[in-house]
C-alpha positions in Angstrom: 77.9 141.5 133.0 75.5 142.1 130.5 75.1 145.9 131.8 78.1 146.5 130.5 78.2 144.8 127.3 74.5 146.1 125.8 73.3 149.7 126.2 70.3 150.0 124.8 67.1 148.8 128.0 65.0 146.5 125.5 68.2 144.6 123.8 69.1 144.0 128.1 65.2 143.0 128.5 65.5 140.4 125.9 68.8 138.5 126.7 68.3 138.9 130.5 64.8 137.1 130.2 66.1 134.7 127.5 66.3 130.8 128.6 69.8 129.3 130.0 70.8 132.9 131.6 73.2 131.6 133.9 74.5 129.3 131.8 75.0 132.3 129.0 76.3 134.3 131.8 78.8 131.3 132.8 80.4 131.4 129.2 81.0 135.1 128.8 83.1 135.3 131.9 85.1 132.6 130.9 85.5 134.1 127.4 86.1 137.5 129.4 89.0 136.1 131.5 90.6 135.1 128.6 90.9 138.5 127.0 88.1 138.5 125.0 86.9 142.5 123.5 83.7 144.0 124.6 82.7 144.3 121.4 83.5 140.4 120.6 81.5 139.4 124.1 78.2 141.3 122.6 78.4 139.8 119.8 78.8 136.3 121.0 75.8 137.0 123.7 73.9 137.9 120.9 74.1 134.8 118.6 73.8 132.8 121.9 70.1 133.7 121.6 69.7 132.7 117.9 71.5 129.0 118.9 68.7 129.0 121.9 66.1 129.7 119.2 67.1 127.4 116.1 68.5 124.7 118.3 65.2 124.8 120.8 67.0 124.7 123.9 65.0 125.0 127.0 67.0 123.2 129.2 70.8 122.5 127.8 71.3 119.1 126.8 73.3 117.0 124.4 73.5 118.2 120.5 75.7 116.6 118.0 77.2 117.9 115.1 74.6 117.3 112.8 72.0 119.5 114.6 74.7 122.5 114.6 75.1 122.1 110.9 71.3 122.0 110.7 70.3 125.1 112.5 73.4 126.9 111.0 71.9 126.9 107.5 68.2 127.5 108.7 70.5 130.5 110.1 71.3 131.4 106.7 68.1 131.1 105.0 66.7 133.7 107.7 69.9 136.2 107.2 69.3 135.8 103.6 65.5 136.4 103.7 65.8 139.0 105.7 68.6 140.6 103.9 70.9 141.1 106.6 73.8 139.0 105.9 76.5 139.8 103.3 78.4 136.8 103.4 76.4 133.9 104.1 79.1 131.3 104.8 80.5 133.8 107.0 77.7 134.0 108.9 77.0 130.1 109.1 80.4 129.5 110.5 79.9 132.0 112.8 76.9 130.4 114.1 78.8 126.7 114.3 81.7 128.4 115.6 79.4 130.1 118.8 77.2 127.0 119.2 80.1 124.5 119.0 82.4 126.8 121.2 79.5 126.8 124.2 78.4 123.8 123.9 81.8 122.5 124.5 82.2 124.0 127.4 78.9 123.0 129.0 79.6 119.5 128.0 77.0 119.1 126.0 78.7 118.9 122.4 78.3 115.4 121.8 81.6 114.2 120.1 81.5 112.4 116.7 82.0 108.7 116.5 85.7 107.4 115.9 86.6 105.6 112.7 87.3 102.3 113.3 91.2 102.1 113.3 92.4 98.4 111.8 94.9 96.9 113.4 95.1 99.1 116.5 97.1 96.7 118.6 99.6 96.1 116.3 99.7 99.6 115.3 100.1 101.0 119.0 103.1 98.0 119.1 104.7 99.0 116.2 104.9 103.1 117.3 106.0 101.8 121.1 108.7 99.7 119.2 110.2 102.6 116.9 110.0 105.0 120.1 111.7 102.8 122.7 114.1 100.5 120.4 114.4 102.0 117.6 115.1 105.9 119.4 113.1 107.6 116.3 112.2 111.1 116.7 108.0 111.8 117.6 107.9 112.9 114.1 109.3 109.9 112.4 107.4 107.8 114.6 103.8 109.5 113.7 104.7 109.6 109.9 105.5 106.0 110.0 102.6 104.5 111.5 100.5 106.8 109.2 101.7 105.2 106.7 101.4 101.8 108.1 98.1 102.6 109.2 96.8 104.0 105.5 98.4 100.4 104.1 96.1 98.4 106.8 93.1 100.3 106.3 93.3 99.3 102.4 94.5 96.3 103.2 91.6 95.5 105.4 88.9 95.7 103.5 90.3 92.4 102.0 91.3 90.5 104.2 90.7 91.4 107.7 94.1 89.2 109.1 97.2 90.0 108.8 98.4 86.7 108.6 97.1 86.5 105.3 98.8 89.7 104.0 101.2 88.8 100.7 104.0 90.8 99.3 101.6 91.4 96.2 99.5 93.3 98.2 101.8 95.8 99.4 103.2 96.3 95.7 99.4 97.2 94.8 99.1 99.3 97.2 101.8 101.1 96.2 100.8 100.7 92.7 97.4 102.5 93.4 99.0 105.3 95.7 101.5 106.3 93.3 99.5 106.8 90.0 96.8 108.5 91.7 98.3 110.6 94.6 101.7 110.2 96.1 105.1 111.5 94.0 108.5 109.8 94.1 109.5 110.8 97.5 106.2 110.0 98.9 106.3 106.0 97.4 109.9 106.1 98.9 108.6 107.5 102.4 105.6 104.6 102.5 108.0 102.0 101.4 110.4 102.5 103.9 107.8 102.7 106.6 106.4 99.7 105.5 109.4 97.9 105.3 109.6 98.8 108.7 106.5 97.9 109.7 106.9 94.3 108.5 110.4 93.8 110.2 108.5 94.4 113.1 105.6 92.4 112.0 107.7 89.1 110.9 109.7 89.6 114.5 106.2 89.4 116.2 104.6 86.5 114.3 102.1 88.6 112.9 102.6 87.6 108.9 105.0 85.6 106.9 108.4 85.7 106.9 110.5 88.0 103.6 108.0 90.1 102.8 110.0 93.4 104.6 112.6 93.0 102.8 111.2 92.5 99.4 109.7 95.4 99.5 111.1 97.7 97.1 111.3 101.5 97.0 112.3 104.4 93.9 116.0 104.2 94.1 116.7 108.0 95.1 119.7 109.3 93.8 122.0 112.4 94.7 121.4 115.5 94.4 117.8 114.1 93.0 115.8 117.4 92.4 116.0 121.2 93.1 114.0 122.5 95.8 111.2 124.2 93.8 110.3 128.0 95.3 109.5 131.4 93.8 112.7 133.9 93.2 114.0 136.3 94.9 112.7 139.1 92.8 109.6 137.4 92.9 110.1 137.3 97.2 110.6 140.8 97.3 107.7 141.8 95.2 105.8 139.5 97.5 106.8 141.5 100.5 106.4 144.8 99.6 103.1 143.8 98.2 102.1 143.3 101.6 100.6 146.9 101.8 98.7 149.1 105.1 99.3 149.1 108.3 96.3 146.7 109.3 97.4 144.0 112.1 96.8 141.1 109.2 99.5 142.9 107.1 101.9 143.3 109.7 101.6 139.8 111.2 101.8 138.7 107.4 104.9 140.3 106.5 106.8 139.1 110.0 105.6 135.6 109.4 106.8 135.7 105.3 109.8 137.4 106.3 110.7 134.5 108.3 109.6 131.9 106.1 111.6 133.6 103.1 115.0 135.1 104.6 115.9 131.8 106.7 113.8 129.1 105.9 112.3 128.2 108.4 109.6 125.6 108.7 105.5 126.3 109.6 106.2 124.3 113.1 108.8 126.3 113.6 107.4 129.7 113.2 104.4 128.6 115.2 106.2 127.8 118.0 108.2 130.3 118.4 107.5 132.8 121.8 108.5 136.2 122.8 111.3 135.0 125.0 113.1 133.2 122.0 114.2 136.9 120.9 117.5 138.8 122.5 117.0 142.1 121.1 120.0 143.4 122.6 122.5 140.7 121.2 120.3 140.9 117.7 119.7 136.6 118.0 117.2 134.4 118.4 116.5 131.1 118.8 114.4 128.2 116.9 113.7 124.8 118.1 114.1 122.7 115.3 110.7 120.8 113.9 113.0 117.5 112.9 116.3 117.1 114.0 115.6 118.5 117.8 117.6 120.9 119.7 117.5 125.1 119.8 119.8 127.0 116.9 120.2 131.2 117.4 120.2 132.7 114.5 121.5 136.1 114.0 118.2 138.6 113.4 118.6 140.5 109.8 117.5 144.0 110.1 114.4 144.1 108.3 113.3 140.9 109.7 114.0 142.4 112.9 112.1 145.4 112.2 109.2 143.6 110.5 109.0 141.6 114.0 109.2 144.7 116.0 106.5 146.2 114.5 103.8 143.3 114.6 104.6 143.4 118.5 104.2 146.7 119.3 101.3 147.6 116.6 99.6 144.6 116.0 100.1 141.3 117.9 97.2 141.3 120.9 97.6 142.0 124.7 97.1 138.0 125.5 98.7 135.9 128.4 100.1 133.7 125.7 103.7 134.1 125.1 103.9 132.5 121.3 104.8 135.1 119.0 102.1 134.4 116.4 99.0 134.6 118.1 95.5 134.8 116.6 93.8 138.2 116.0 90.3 137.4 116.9 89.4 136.3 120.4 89.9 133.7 121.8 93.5 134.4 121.1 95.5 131.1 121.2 98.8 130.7 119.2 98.7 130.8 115.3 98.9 126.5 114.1 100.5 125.4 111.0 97.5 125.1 108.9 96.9 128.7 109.3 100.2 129.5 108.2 100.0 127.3 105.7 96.5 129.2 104.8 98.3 132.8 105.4 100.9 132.5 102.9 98.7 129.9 100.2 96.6 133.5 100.2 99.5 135.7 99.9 101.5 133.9 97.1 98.4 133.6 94.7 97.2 137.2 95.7 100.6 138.2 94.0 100.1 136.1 91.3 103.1 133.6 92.4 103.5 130.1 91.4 106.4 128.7 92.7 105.8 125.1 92.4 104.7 123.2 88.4 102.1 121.2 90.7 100.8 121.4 94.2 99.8 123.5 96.7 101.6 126.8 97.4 102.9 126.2 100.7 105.3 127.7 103.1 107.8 125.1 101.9 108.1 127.5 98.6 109.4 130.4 100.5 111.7 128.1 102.7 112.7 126.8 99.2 112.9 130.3 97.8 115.7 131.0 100.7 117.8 127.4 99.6 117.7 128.7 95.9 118.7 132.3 95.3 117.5 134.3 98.7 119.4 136.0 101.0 122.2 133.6 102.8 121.8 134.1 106.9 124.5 132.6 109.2 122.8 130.0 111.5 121.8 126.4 110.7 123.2 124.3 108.2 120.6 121.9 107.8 122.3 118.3 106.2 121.2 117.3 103.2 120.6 113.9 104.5 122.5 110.7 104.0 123.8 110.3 100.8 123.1 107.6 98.2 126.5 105.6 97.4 127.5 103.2 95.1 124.9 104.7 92.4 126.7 102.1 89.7 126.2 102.6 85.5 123.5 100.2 85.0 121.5 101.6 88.2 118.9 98.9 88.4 117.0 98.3 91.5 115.4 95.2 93.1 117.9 92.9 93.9 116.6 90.8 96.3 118.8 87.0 95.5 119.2 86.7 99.3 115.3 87.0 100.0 113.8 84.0 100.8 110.1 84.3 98.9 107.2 84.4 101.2 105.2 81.3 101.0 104.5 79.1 98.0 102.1 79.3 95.4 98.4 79.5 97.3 95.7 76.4 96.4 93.5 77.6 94.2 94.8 80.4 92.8 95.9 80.0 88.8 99.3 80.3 87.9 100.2 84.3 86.5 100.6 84.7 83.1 103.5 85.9 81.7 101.1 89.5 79.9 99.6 89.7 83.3 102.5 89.7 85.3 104.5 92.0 83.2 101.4 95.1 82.8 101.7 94.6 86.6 105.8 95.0 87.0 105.5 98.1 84.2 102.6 99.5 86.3 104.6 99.4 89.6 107.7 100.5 88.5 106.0 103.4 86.7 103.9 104.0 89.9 106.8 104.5 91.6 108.0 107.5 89.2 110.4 106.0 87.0 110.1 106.4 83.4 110.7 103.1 82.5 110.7 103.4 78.5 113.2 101.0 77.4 112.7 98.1 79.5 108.5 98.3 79.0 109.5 98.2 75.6 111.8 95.4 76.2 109.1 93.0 78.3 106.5 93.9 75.6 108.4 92.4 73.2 108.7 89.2 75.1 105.4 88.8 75.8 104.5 89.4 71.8 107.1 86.5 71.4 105.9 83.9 73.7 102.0 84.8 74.0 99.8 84.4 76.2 101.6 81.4 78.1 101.8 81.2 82.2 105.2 82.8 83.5 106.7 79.9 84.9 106.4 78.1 82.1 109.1 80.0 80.5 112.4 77.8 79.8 116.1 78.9 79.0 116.1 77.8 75.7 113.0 80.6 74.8 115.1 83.1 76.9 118.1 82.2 75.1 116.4 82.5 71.9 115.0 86.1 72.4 118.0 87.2 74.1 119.7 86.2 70.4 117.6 88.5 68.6 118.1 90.5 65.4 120.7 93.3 65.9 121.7 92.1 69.3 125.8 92.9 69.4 127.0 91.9 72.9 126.7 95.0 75.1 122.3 94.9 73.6 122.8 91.2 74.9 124.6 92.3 78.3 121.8 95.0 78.5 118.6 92.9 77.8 119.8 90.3 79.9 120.2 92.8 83.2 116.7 93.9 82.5 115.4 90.3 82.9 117.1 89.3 85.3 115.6 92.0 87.8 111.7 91.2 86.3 112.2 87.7 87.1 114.0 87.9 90.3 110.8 90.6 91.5 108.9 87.6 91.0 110.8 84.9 92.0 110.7 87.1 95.8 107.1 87.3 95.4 106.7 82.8 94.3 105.4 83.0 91.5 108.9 81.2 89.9 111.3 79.0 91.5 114.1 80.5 89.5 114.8 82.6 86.4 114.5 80.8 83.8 117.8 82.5 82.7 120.8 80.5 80.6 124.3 81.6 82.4 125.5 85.2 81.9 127.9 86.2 79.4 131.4 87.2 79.8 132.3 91.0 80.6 132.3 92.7 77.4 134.6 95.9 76.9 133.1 98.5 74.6 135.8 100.0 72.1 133.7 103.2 71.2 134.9 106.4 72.0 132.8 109.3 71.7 133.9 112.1 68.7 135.4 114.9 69.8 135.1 118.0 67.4 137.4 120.2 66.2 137.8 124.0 66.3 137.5 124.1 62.6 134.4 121.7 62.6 132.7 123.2 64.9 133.1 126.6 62.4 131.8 124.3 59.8 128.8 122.9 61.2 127.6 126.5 62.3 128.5 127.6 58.6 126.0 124.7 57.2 123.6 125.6 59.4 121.7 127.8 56.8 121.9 125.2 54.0 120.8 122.7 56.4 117.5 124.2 57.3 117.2 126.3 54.0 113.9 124.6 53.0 110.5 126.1 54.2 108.7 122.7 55.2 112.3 122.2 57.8 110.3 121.8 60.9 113.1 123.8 63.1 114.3 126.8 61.6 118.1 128.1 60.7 118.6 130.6 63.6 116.6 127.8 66.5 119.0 125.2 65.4 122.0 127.4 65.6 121.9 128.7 68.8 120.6 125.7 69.7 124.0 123.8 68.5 126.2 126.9 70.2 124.4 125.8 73.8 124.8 122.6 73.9 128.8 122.8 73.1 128.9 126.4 75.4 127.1 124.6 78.4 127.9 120.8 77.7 124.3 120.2 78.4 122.5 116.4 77.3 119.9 117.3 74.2 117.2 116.3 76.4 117.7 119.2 78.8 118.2 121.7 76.1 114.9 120.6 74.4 112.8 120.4 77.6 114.1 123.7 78.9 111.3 126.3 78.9 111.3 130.6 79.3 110.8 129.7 82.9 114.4 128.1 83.3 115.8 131.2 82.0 117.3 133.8 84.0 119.0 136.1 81.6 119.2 139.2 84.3 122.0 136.5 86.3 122.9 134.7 83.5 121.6 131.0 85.0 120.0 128.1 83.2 117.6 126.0 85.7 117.9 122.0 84.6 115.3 120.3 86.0 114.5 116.4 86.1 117.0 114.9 84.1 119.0 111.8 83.8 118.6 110.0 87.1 116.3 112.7 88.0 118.8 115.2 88.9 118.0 119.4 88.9 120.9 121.9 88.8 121.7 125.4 87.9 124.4 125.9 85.0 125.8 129.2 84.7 126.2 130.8 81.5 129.6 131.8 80.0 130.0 135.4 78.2 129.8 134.2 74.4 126.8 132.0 75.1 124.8 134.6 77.2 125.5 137.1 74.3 124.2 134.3 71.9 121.3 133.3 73.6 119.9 136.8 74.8 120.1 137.4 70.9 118.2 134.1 69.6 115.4 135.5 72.4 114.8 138.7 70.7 114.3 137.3 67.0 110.7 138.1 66.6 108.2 135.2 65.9 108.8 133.6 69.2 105.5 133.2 71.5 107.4 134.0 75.3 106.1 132.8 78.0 107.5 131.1 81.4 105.8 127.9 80.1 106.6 127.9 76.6 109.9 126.1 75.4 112.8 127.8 75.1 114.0 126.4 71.5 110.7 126.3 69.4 109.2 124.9 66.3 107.6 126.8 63.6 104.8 125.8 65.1 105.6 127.1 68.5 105.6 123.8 69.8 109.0 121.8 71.6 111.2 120.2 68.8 111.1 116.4 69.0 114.3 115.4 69.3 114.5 113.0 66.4 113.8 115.8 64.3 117.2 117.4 66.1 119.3 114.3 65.8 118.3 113.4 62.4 118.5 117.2 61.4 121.9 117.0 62.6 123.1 114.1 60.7 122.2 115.8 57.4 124.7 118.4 58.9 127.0 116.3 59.3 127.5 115.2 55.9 127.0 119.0 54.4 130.1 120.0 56.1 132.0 117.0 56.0 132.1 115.8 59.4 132.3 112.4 59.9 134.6 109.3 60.6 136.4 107.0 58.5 133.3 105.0 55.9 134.1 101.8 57.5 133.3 103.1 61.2 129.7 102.1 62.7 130.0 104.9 64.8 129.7 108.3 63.3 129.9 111.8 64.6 126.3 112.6 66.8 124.6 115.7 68.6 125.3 114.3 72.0 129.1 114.5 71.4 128.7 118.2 71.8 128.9 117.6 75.3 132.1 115.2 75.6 133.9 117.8 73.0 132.6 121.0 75.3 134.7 118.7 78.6 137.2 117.8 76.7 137.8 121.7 75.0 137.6 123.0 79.3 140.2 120.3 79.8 142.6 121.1 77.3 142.4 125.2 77.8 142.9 124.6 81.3 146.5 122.8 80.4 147.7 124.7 78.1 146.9 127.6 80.5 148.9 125.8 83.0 145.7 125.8 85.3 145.4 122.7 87.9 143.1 120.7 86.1 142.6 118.1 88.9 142.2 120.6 91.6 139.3 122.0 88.5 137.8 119.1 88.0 135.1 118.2 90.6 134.1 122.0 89.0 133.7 121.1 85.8 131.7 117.7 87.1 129.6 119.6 89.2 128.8 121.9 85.7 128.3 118.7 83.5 126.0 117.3 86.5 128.3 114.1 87.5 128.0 112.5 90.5 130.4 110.6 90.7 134.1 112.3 89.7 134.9 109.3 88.2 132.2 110.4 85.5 134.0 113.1 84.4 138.0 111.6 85.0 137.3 109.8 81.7 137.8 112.9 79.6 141.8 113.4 81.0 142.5 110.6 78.4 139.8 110.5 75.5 142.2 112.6 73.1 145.7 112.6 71.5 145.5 116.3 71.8 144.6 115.9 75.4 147.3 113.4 76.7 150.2 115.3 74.3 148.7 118.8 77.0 149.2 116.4 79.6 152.6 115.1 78.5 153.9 118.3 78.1 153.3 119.7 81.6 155.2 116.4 82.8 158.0 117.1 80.8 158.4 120.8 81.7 158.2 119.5 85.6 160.8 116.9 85.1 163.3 119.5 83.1 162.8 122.4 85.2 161.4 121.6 88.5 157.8 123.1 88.0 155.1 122.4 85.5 153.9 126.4 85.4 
């Protein structure tokens, strides 16, 4: 073999009386009978001889990783003095890859030690329990004892029995995961495993009994989020960036193609083989990474094409049948963390970032496809089961039928009331909620009571601060829920017998009924616009506040939204807003009407503006984001120049926010006097607003004289004449 791999007679000298010949000799045939080049197999002979050299092998015997490191950077030094190596890295992974890859196959690669797994019985039970009982898929099963397993390797270092494990444990585990690592979806993932785990656990003996099902998780609501990818302008550029006709660029551009037009995921693309394709019928299949089972998708042309070309140009002669297969020899099929690797590189060679935070997977060109890509018949992927009864008050944690796990431990000091509500904040906040209101509300009762233990607390205190100044009887209703949940999280966990609670209070009925402008006062408010702000120190100037006023009553968007929404969220080319994390941390895209595109393309090209993707959209003279009690109090001065308001005696007077109910109820009432179906309309307009629930948005059908009268009409025409058009 080496006669044919090195031409020149002293270079054949040299390896031929080098030590381990036949075992050099062994290892290129069985790199050679896997399809490795000539030129590869010379190459590979070659540093065989520097491994011999650094690593002193006479005789072959057993090296551990440590050694390979070693000689791999006295390899480097040498390039480097020499002056013979232009990438040093390069070179010393080239050397660990040759020495590692032979001495594996000798059987001489001594293995590292494995890390002590915690638990490993009950782990091994739990996975044989979700796999044969439970009927999980591998996938769920692997994720869920990962999690498990991460929980009892913390947990562990504690308390090395499970017996002893405590619901208070899990919540700081939880606590620590999510404000240092783990987002929303990821606390919800590891709480649900865990809850899992310790069903299983309480069902074996292993711990105490209710702490599974006190375990509580970010409430996840519908619709919570927008996929997050680049656009498709953006995935076009990205492809034809892809320039040459090298095999990298072609396997690239087949691989992103796929990722992009159908969204596909990186297990997916990975395993895909030559025979999934029917080029006659134009189809081909993909076995899904979560749900199981084969889907054929129809092949788009220049997907097709892009495929065609990698296979014929680029894609090695190998026995392997995968599709994506690895350039270099030896070829084996391309892995997920490559093609996580392939398009990370691409998308920040463009200059792409399709994601706030986070790496820039393969998931932000699957995303790209959910958002605005090209739509190809084939799966239809379900959005997962969907959250119901998502009630007004939308507070999580009750646990009343939980019994607590265990009583209060000997030797271990009652919690104090400051200490146990930083921890509740801390959790809740961990678990990517903001929180705001009730924080505020339990750092106000522990100013009011001190630094006294928590279940010390009686109902006549709670009574007394639930009495407070300013506290009508919807604040009572509302301070009273928030309570209730702190102390029935840890009344689950014993640290209370009961909440120290009085009884609740009847059901209150609100009489307040949001203002509903005019025509004319709209046309008021717009004209007072330029009084309003007329002064130089206004922090907000006239032509920010107006357009900002015409948005929010041309898109019935929240204030919030409007104020968080930067040059990023604007598409002006297609006319869409993009509405990310707001109330109940929904995402959606709102359409822009003709008047308000016109508007807003106009308040973008006043000059001063700094724009940029990351800047906000409705800016201070400072360039910074408006606070929005500078908008609200800026728009009660409004208010009174134009003479908008309510009768004196009324608590409740006109405010920004009823922009939005005015903007339904305006749709509404054009829609009637149009003799449109405004029930048949409706789940549209709730879909626009960013309901849920179409209950949300049913409410406007009787907020307004003007509205009902509409409505009244159209009956009466129907009963007269037989039709209400």
């Amino acid at each position: 073999m080496l006669d044919t791999l090195l031409d020149l007679p002293f270079a054949l000298n040299r390896h031929r009386n080098a030590p381990l010949l036949e075992e050099r000799l062994a290892f290129l045939k069985y790199l050679q009978e896997r399809g490795t080049s000539r030129v590869a197999l010379r190459n590979v002979s070659g540093q065989m001889l520097h491994v011999i050299d650094l690593l002193k092998l006479e005789t072959l015997r057993d090296v551990d990783l440590g050694e390979v490191k070693e000689a791999a950077r006295r390899w480097v030094d040498q390039q480097q003095a020499n002056a013979r190596a232009r990438t040093y890295v390069r070179t010393e992974s080239y050397f660990e890859y040759v020495a590692k890859k032979w001495l594996r196959f000798a059987g001489r690669l001594k293995s590292p030690p494995t890390a002590h797994t915690w638990f490993a019985d009950h782990l091994e039970d739990f996975a044989r329990w979700m796999t044969e009982e439970q009927g999980l898929s591998p996938l769920s099963v692997r994720s869920h004892r990962w999690k498990a397993s991460r929980f009892l390797t913390w947990f562990a270092e504690k308390h090395p029995c499970l017996a002893s494990v405590r619901l208070q444990d899990v919540d700081e585990f939880l606590i620590l995961q999510g404000s240092t690592r783990w987002n929303r979806t990821s606390v919800t993932v590891a709480a649900q495993a865990l809850r899992s785990f310790f069903r299983h656990a309480e069902r074996r003996g292993w711990c105490k009994h209710g702490i599974a099902e006190g375990i509580a998780s970010p409430r996840r609501y519908v619709h919570e989020g927008l996929p997050e990818g680049p656009t498709w302008t953006e995935v076009q550029r990205l492809l034809q960036g892809i320039q040459g006709k090298s095999a990298s660029a072609l396997r690239a551009r087949a691989i992103l193609s796929l990722f992009a037009i159908y969204g596909l995921r990186s297990g997916e693309v990975s395993r895909l083989l030559l025979s999934d394709f029917d080029w006659s019928g134009e189809t081909f299949a993909v076995t899904h990474s979560k749900r199981g089972g084969t889907q054929r998708y129809p092949l788009q042309h220049e997907v097709g094409e892009s495929i065609l070309e990698y296979i014929t140009k680029a894609r090695p002669r190998t026995d392997y049948r995968h599709l994506f297969v690895t350039l270099h020899m030896p070829h084996r099929r391309v892995e997920t963390s490559s093609l996580w690797k392939l398009t990370s590189h691409r998308l920040k060679a463009a200059g792409i970032l399709c994601r706030r935070s986070g790496p820039q997977s393969a998931s932000c060109l699957r995303n790209a496809s959910a958002t605005g890509g090209l739509v190809v018949e084939g799966d239809r992927r379900p959005a997962g089961a969907s959250e119901r009864n998502v009630h007004g008050h939308l507070r999580q944690g009750r646990y009343h039928h939980v019994a607590t796990c265990g009583g209060l431990r000997s030797g271990r000091s009652a919690m104090k009331l400051s200490a146990a509500i930083d921890l509740y904040i801390a959790k809740r906040q961990a678990m990517g909620e903001k929180f705001y209101s009730p924080a505020a509300l339990l750092r106000a009762l522990s100013r009011s009571h001190g630094e006294i233990e928590l279940s010390s607390l009686t109902q006549d205190q709670m009574s007394s601060f639930l009495a407070g100044p300013r506290t009508g009887p919807a604040t009572w209703r509302q301070k009273y829920g928030m309570l209730r949940v702190f102390f029935e999280h840890w009344r689950v966990r014993a640290e209370l017998h009961m909440a120290p609670l009085p009884p609740p209070a009847p059901k209150y009925t609100t009489s307040f009924v949001p203002y509903i402008y005019s025509v004319s006062e709209l046309r008021l408010l717009l004209a007072a616009v330029p009084c309003c702000q007329r002064r130089d120190e206004c922090l907000m100037s006239a032509s920010t506040f107006r357009a900002l006023l015409l948005l929010l009553y041309g898109t019935g968007m929240r204030i919030g939204e409007a104020l968080r929404l930067r040059g990023g969220n604007v598409n002006l080319g297609n006319g869409i807003l993009t509405i990310r994390g707001t109330k109940f941390y929904k995402s959606r895209l709102v359409p822009l009407g003709a008047d308000v595109h016109a508007h807003l393309r106009e308040y973008l090209a006043l000059p001063g503006r700094v724009d940029r993707d990351d800047e906000p959209l409705f800016q201070s003279r400072l360039h910074k984001q408006v606070p929005r009690q500078v908008v609200e109090k800026r728009f009660r001065i409004l208010c009174n120049l134009a003479g908008v308001r309510r009768e004196k005696s009324s608590p409740y007077q006109p405010r920004i926010h009823d922009l939005r109910h005015t903007f339904a109820v305006h749709r509404l009432t054009e829609w009637y006097r149009k003799g449109d179906d405004a029930q048949a309309l409706l789940p549209a307009l709730s879909t626009y607003l960013g309901h849920v629930e179409l209950h949300s948005t049913q409410r406007y059908l009787t907020m307004t004289p003007e509205l009902l009268g509409e409505a009244n009409r159209r009956f009466e025409r129907y009963v007269c004449g037989g039709s209400d058009e």
